[in-house]
N, CA and C of each residue as an Amber inpcrd file, in Angstrom:
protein
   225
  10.5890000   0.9630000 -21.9070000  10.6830000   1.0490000 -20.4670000
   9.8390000  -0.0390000 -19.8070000   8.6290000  -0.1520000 -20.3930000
   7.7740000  -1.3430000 -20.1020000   8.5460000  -2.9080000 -19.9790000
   9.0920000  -3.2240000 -20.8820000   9.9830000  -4.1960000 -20.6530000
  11.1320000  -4.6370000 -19.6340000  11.7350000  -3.1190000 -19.3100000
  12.6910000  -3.1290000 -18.4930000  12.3500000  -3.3910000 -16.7750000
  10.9390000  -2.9890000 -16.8190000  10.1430000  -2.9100000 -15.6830000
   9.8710000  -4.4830000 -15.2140000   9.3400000  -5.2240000 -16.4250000
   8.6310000  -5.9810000 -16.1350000  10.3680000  -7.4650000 -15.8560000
  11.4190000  -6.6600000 -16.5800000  12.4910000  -7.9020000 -16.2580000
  12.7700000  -7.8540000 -14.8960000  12.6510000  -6.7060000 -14.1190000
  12.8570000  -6.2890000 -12.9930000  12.3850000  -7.0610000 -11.8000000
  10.8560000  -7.0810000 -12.2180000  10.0630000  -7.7930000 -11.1020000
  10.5760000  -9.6130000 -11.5110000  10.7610000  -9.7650000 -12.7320000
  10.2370000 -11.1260000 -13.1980000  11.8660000 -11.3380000 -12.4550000
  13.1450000 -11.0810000 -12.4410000  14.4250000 -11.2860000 -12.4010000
  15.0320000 -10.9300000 -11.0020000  13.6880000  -9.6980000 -10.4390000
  14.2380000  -9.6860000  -8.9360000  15.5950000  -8.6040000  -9.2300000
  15.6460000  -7.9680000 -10.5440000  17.0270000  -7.5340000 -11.0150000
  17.0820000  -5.8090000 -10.2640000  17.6950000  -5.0620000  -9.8900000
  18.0520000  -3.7510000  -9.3220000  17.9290000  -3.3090000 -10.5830000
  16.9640000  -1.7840000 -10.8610000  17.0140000  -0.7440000 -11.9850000
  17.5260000   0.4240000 -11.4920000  17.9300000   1.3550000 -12.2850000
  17.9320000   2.4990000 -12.0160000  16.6140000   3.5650000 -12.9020000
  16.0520000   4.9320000 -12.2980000  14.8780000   5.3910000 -12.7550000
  15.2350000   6.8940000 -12.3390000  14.8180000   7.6140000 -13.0860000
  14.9180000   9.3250000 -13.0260000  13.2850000   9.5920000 -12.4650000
  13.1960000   9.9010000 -11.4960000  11.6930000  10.1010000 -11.2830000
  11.4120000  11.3690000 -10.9580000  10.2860000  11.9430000 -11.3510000
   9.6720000  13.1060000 -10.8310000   8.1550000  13.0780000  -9.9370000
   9.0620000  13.7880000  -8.6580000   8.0200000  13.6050000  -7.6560000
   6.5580000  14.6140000  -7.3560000   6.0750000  14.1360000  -6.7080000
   4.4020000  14.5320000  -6.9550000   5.0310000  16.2790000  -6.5300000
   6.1850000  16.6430000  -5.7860000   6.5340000  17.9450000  -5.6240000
   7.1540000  18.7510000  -6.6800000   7.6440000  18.3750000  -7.4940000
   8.3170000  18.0310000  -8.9370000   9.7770000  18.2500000  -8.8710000
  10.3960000  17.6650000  -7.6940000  11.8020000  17.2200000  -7.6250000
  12.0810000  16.1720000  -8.3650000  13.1610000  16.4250000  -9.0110000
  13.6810000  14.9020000 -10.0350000  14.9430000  14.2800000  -9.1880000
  14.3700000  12.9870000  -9.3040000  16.0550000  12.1150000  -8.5520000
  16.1570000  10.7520000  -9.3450000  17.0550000  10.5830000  -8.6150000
  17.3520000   9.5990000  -9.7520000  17.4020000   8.3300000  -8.2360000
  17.0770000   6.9210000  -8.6100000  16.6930000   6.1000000  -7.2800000
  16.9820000   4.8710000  -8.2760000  17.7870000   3.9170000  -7.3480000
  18.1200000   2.3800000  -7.5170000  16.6990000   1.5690000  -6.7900000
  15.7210000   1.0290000  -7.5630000  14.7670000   0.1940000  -7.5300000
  14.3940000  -1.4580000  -7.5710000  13.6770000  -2.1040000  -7.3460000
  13.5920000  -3.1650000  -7.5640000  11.9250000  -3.6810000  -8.1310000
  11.0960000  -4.0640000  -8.7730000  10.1870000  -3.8940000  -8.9850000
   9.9200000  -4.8010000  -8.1980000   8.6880000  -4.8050000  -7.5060000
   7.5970000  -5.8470000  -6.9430000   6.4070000  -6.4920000  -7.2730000
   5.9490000  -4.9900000  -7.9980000   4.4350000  -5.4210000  -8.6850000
   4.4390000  -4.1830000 -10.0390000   3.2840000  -4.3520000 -10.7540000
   2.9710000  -3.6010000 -11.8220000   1.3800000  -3.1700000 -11.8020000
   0.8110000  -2.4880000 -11.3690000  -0.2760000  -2.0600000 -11.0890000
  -0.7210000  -1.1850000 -11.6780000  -1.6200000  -1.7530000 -13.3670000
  -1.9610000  -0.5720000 -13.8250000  -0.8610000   0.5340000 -14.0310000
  -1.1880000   1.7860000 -13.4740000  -0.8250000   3.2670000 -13.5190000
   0.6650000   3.3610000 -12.9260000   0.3190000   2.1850000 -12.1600000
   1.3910000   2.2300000 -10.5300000   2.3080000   1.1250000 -10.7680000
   3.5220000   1.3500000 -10.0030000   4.8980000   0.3270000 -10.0230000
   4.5890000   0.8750000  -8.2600000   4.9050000  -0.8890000  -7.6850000
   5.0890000  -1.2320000  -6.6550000   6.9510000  -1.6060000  -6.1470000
   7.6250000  -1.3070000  -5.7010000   8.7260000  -1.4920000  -5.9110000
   9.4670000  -1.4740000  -4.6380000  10.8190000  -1.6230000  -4.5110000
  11.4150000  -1.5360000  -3.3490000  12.5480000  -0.4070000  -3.4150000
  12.3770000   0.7120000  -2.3530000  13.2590000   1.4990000  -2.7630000
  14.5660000   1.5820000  -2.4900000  15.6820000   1.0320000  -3.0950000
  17.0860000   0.8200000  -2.5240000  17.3020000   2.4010000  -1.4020000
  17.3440000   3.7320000  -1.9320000  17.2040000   4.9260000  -1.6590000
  16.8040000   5.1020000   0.0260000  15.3400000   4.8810000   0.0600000
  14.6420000   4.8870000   1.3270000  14.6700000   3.5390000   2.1360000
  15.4670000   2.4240000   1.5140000  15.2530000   1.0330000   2.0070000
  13.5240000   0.6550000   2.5980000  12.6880000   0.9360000   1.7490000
  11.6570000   0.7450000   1.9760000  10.4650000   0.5260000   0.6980000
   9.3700000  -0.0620000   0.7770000   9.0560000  -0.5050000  -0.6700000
   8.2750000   1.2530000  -0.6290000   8.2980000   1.4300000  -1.9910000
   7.0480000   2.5920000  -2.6700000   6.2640000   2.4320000  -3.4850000
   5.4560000   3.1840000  -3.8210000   4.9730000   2.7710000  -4.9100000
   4.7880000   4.0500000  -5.8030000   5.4350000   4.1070000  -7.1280000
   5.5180000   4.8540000  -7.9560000   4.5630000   5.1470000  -9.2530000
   4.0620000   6.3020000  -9.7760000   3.5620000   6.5940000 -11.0290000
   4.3400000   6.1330000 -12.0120000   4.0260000   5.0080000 -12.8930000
   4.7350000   5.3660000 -14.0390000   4.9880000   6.3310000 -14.9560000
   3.6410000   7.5480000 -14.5940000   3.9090000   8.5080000 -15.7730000
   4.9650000   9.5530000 -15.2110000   5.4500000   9.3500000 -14.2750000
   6.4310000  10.3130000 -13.2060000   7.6510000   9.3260000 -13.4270000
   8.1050000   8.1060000 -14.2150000   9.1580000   7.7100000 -14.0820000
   9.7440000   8.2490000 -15.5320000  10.9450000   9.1030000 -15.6280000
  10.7630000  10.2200000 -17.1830000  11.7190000   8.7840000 -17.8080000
  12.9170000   8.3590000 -17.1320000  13.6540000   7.2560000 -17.6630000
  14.1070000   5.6970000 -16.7920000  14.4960000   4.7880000 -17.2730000
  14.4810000   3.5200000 -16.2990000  15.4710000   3.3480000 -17.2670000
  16.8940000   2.1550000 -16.5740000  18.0000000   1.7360000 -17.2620000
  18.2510000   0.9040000 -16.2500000  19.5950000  -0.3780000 -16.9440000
  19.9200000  -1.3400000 -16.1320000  20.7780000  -0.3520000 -15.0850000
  21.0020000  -1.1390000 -13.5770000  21.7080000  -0.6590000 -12.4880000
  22.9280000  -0.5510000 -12.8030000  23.9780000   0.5970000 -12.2930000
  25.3600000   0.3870000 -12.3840000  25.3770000   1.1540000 -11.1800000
  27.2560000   0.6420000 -11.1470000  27.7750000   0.8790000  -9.8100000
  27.6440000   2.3920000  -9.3940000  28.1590000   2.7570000 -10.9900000
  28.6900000   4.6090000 -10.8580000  27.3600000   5.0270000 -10.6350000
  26.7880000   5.8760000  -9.8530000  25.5160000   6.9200000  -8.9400000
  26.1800000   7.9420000  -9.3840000  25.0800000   9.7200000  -9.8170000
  25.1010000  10.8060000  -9.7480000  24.7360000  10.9110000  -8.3650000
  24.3980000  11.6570000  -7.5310000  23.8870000  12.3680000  -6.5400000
  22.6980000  12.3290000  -7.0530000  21.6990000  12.0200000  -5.8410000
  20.1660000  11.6100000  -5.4310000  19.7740000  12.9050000  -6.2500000
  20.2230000  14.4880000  -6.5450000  19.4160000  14.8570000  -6.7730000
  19.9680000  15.2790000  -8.6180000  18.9550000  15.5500000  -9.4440000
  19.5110000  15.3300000 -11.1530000  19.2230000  16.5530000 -11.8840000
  20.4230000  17.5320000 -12.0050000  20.3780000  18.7250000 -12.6520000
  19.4470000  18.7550000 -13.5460000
């Protein structure tokens, strides 16, 4: 996942990520990385159109972007 992160920022490339939030809702969010901070991913959130900044230990999976989306929220 580390790798995939870091092509992200270096490539400017769109990821996709299953995240679990500090409430412990899981969604799934189209990303862009910005920075790598330690603990923390700095990123841009396609989702909220706004940058966030995320736990990595709250990101459970990361994969390249595709067109096909589940619904924001992930059984």
């Amino acid at each position: 996942m580390e790798s995939l992160l870091n092509r992200s920022k270096q490539d400017k490339r769109k990821i996709d990520v299953i995240y679990l939030s500090h409430t412990g809702e899981i969604t799934q969010r189209s990303i862009r990385v910005v920075d790598v901070r330690g603990h923390y991913i700095v990123a841009f959130c396609y989702d909220r159109q706004h940058v966030r900044t995320f736990r990595k230990e709250n990101i459970l999976s990361a994969f390249p972007h595709t067109s096909k989306r589940r619904d924001k929220g992930v059984s």
